[in-house]
C-alpha positions in Angstrom: 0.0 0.0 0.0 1.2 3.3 -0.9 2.0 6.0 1.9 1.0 9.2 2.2 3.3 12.6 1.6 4.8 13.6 4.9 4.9 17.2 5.2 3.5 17.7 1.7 5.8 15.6 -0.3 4.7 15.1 -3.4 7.0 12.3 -5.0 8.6 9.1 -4.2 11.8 10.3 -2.7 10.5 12.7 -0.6 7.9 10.2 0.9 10.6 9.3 3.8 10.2 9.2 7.2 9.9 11.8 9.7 9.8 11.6 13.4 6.8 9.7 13.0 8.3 7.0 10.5 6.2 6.3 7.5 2.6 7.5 8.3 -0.6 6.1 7.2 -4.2 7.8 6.6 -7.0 7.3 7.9 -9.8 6.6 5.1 -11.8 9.5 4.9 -13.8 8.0 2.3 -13.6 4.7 -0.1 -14.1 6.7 -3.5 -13.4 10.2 -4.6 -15.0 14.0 -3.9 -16.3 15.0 -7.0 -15.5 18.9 -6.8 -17.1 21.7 -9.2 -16.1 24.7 -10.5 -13.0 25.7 -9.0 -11.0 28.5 -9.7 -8.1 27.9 -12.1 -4.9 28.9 -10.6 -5.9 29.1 -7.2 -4.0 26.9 -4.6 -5.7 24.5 -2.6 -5.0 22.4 0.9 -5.8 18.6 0.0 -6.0 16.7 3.3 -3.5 14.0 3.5 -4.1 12.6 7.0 -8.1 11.4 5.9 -9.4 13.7 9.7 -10.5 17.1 7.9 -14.0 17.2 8.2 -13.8 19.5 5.2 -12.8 16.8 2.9 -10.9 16.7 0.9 -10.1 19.8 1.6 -7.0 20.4 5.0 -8.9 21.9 7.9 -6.1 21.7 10.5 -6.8 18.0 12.1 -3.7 16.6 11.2 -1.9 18.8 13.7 0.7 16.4 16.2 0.1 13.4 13.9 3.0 14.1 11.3 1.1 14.7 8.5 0.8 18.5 6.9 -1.7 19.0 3.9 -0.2 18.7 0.6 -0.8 22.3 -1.1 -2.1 21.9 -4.7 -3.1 24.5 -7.3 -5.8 24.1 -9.3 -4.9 23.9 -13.2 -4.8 26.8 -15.3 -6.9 25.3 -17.7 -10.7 24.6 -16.2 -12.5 21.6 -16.2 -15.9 21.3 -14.4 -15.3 18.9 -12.4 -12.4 16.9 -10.5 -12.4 13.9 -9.2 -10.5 14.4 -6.2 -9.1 11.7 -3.9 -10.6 10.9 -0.4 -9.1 7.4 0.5 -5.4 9.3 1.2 -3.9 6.4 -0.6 -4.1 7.7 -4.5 -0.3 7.4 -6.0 -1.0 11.1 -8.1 -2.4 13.2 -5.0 -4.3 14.9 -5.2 -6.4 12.9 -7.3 -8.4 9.7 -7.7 -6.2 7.2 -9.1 -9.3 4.0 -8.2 -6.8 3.0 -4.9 -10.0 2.8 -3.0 -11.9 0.2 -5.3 -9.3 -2.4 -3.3 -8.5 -0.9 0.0 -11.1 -2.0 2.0 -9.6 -5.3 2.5 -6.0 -3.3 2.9 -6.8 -1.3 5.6 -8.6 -4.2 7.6 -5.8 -6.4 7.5 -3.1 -3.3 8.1 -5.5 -2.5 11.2 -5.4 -6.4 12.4 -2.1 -6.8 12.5 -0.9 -3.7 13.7 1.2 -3.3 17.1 0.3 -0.4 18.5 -2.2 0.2 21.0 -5.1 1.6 19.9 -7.0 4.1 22.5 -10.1 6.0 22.2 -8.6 9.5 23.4 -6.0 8.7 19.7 -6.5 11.2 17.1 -5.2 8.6 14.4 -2.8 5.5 14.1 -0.1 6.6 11.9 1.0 2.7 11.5 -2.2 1.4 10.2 -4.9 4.9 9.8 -7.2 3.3 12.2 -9.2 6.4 14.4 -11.8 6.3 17.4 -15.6 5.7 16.3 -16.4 9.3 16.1 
């Protein structure tokens, strides 16, 4: 499974560890956010970390968890709509690449066997993306 960019990374080589050591979302949703009209050359705030409640847009909840959103601007030529990821796992963030259409069965079995201890008063598992029922 593919990790996330740690403090925006946006390719393969920057996708190292930080403090935190790899990091892995939680699922915000298994499929994409299908976003209209925005406004060519402006610069967005995709959340990486799957916790913004503004998805898929950053609104701040990945704060102490390692993660930083991954600031993207929009194309200079308009489309009406973009399919925009919300799984956090795409491989060409910060859109939907169809990661999700398998990940369900990922994330369970990442969430099985993972060795950390998992608390309700946890913003997010960074080793596996599993989060408190909200």
């Amino acid at each position: 499974m593919s990790q996330l960019p740690v403090d925006g990374a946006s390719n393969d080589a920057e996708k190292k560890t930080s403090k935190f050591g790899h990091l892995c979302p939680a699922v915000a949703m298994y499929g994409p956010c299908n976003v209209e009209d925005l406004e060519p050359g402006k610069t967005m705030k995709w959340c990486t970390c799957g916790l913004s409640k503004t998805q898929p847009w950053c609104d701040g909840a990945h704060k102490k968890t390692g993660f930083k959103s991954l600031k993207w601007k929009v194309p200079d030529h308009p489309q009406r709509i973009y399919s925009i990821c919300a799984c956090k796992h795409t491989k060409h963030p910060p859109f939907c690449d169809a990661t999700h259409v398998n990940l369900p069965s990922v994330v369970t079995e990442k969430q099985k066997n993972c060795n950390s201890a998992h608390e309700d008063d946890m913003k997010l598992c960074t080793g596996c993306g599993w989060v408190p029922k909200w």
